[in-house]
C-alpha positions in Angstrom: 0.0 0.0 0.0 1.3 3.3 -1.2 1.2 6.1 1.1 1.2 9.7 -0.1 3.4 12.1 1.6 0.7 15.0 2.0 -0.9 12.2 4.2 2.3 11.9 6.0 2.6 15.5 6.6 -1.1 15.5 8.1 -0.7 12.8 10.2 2.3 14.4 11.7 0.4 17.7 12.5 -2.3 15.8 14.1 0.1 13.8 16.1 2.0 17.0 17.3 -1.0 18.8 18.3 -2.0 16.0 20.1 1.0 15.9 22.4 0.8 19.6 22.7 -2.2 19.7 24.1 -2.1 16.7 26.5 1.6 18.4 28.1 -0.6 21.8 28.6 -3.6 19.8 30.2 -1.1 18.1 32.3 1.1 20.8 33.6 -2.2 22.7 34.2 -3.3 19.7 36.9 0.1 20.5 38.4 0.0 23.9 38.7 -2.6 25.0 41.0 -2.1 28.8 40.3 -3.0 27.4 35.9 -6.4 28.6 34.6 -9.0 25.4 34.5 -9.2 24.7 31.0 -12.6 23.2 29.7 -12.8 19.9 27.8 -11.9 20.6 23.8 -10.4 23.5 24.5 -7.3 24.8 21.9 -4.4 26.0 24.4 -3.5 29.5 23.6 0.3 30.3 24.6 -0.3 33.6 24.7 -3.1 33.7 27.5 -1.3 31.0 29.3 1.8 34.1 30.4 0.2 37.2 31.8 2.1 40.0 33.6 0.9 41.4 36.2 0.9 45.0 34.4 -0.7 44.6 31.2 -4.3 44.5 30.7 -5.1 41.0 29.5 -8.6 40.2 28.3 -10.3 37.0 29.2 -12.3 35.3 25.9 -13.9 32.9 28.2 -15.8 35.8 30.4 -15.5 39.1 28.3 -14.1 40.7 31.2 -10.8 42.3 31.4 -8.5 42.7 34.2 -6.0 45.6 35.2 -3.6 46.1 37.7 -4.6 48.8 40.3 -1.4 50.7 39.4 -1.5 50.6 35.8 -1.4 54.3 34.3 -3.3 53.5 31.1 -6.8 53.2 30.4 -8.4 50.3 27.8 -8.4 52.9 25.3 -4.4 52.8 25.4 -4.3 56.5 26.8 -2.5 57.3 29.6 -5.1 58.2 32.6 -4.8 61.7 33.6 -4.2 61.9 37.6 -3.0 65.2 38.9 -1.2 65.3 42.5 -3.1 67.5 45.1 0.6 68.5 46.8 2.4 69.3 43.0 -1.0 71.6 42.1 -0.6 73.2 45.6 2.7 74.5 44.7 2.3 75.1 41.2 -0.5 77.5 42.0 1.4 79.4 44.7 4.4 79.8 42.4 2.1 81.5 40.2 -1.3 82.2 39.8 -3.0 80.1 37.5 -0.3 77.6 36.9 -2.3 75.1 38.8 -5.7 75.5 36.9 -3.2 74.9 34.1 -2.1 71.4 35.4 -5.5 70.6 36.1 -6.2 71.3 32.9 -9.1 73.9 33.8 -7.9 76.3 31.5 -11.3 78.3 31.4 -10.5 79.3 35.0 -7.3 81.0 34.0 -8.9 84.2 32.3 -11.5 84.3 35.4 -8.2 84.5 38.0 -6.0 87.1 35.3 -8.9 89.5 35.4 -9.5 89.4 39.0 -5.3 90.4 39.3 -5.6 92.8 36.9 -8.7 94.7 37.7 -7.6 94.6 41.4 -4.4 95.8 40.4 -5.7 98.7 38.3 -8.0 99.7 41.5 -5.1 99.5 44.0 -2.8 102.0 42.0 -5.4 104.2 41.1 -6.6 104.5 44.5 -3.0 104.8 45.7 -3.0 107.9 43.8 -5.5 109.4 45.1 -4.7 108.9 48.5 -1.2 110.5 48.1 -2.8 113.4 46.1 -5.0 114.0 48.8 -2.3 113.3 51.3 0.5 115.6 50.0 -2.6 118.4 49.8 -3.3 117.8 53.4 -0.3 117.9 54.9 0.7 121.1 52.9 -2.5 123.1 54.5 -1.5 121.7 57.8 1.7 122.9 57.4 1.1 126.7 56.8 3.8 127.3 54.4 3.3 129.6 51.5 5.4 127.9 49.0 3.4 124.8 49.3 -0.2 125.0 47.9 -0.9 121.2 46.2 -4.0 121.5 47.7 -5.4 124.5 45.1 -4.7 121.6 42.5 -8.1 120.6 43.1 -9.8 124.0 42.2 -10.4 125.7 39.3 -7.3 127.7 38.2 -8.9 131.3 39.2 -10.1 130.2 42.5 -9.3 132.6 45.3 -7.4 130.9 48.0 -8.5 133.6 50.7 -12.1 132.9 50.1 -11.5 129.2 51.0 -12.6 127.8 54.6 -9.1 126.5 55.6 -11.5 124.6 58.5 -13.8 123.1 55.6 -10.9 122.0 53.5 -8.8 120.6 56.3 -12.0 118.5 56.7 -12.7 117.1 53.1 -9.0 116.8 52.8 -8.9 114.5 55.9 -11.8 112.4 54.5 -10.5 111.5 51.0 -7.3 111.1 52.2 -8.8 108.3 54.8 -11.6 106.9 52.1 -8.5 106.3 49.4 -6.4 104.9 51.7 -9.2 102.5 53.1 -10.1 101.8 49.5 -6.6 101.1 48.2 -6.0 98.9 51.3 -8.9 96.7 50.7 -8.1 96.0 47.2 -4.8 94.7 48.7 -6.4 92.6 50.7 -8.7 91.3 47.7 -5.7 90.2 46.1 -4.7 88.0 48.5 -7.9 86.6 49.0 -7.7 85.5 45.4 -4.6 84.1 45.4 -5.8 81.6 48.9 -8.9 81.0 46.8 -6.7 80.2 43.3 -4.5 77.7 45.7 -7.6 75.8 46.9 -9.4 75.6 43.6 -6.4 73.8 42.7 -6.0 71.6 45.5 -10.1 70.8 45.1 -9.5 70.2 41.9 -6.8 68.3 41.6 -8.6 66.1 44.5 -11.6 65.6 42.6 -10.5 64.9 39.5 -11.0 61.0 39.6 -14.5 61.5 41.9 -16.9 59.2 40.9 -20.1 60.2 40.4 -22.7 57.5 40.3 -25.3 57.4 37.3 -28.0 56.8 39.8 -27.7 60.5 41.2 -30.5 62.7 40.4 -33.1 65.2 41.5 -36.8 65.3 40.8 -39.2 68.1 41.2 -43.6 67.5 41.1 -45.7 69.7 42.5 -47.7 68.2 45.4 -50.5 69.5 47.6 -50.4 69.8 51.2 -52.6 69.9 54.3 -52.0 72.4 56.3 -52.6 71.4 60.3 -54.2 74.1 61.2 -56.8 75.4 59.1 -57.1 71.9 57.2 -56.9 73.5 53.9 -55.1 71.7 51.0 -51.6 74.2 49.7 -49.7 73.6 46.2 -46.2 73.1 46.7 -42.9 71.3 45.3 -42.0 68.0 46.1 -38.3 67.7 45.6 -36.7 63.9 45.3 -33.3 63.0 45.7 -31.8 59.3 44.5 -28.3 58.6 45.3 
């Protein structure tokens, strides 16, 4: 009998896969860490070696299974996770460089505009104040040669028709209104830098918070009995589901 050697080559794959798969079902038995492998099951090499940092999807469940410190999503991105303490410092360096690595850029325009306009109203009140100061302290002193004060009236105002009592007064009051003014946009400033350093530490915090699907808010109207009187009242019934 005459045997073909294409059947000789399929016999021989047959007999190899054979042996293949009775060492894997073996060394599976042994192992008792091995993944149970059902009856007529092909042996896949590659699902047999898993490291304990790759995400490695199982074909028998559908599920897949990542490492708690693994920095990339499913998607193959890396997961963005700020660091409360690196924001913290970022954003007292600078104002703003923390929204920036938090990636909250819309906040940075907000936290410019609130330096700047407080800027603006701290110099300009500044002014004034020593306007009003230098022009004070020039009627107090009684000397001729120093007049600022008469830069607040009209050119052809007569300085001897002036209440030097009156003037003393409203000088004392601008002076003290600026000054309080100027002061408190100082402390403005500060107040929004403290509150640009905690939006970044919030933020930064909150950044992986995990909102469930099942929060909501309902609102029906309802109708009420009021004890008293025992009349009926429309009103809003509010629900909340978390």
């Amino acid at each position: 009998m005459r045997i073909s050697a294409g059947r000789i080559l399929i016999l021989l794959t047959a007999m190899a896969a054979a042996l293949f798969g009775a060492s894997a079902a073996h060394a599976a038995q042994d192992d008792p860490d091995a993944l149970p492998l059902p009856n007529d099951t092909v042996v896949d090499a590659e699902l047999l070696v898993r490291t304990p940092f790759e995400a490695v999807e199982d074909t028998t469940t559908h599920t897949v299974v990542v490492a708690d410190d693994y920095p990339y999503g499913l998607n193959g991105k890396k997961i963005f996770n700020p660091d409360p303490t690196r924001a913290i410092w970022m954003s007292a360096l600078f104002p703003g460089l923390g929204q920036i690595y938090n990636r909250r850029y819309w906040k940075l325009p907000i936290i410019i505009a609130g330096f700047m306009g407080l800027g603006y109203g701290t110099s300009w009140n500044n002014t004034q104040y020593q306007d009003y100061s230098n022009g004070y302290m020039d009627l107090m002193s009684g000397d001729p040669d120093k007049k600022s004060y008469m830069n607040f009236f009209p050119p052809n105002t007569d300085e001897e028709s002036l209440n030097k009592e009156w003037l003393k007064s409203v000088l004392q009051n601008k002076k003290n209104y600026f000054r309080r003014n100027r002061d408190l946009c100082i402390i403005c400033m500060v107040g929004v830098y403290l509150l640009a350093i905690l939006d970044s530490y919030v933020d930064a915090q909150l950044a992986h918070f995990d909102i469930s699907p099942d929060l909501s808010m309902d609102v029906a109207p309802a109708f009420y009995t009021e004890p008293l009187t025992r009349r009926y009242s429309l009103g809003l019934n509010w629900a909340f589901t978390f």
